[in-house]
C-alpha positions in Angstrom: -51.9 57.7 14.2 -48.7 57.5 15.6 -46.0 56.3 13.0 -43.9 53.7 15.4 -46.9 52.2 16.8 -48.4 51.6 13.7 -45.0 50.3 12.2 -45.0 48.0 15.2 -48.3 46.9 15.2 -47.8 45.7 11.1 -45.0 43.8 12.5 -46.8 42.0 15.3 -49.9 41.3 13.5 -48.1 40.1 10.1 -47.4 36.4 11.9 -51.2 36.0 12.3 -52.4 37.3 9.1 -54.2 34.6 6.6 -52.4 34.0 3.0 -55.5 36.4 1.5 -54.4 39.5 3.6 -51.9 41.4 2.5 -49.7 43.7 4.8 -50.8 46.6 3.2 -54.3 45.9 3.8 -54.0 47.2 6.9 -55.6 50.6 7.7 -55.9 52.5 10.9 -59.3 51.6 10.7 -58.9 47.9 10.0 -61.4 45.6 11.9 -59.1 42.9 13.6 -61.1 40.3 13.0 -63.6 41.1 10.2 -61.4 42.8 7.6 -57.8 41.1 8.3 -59.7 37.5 9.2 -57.9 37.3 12.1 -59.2 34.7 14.3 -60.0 35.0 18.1 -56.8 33.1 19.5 -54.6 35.0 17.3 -56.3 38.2 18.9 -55.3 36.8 22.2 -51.6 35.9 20.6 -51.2 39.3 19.2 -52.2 40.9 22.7 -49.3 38.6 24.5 -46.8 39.9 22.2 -48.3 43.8 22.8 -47.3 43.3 26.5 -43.8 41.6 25.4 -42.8 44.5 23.3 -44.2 47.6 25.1 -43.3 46.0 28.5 -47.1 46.3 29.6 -49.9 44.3 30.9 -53.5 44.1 28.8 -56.3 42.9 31.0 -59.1 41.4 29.8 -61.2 44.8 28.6 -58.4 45.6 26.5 -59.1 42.9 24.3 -62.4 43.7 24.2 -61.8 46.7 23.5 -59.1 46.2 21.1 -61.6 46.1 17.6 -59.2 48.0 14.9 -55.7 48.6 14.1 -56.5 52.4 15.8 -57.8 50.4 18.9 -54.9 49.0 19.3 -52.7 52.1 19.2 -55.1 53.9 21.8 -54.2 51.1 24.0 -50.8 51.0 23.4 -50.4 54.5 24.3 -52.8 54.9 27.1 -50.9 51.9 28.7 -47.9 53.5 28.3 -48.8 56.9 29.7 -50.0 55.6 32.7 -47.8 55.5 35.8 -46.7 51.8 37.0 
């Protein structure tokens, strides 16, 4: 997993964690919603800052597709690898 993502990510998410997850609960293969109980809107708010601080655009399927912590970063990266 790649280091700056991940370190990101943890920053990102940690607004929309609940009072019963800890930060470093978070694994790579953390469930967003079932193991950190984050809720569905909070998905969508953690997706809207994605695009803020990569500069990138998540459609619809990336949510869908964005399940785990490793999700995430596959995203992340494809999006960024991909010309304009």
């Amino acid at each position: 997993m790649a280091t700056e993502y991940y370190t990101q990510l943890l920053v990102i998410i940690k607004p929309y964690l609940p009072e019963d997850v800890a930060l470093t609960d978070i694994k790579e293969d953390s469930h967003l919603l079932d193991d950190l109980n984050i809720n569905s809107a909070n998905l969508v708010d953690i997706m809207l800052d994605l695009e803020d601080a990569y500069d990138i655009i998540l459609e619809n399927e990336d949510l869908e597709k964005m399940q785990t912590v490793s999700d995430a970063i596959d995203i992340i990266k494809t999006k960024l690898d991909s010309p304009s």
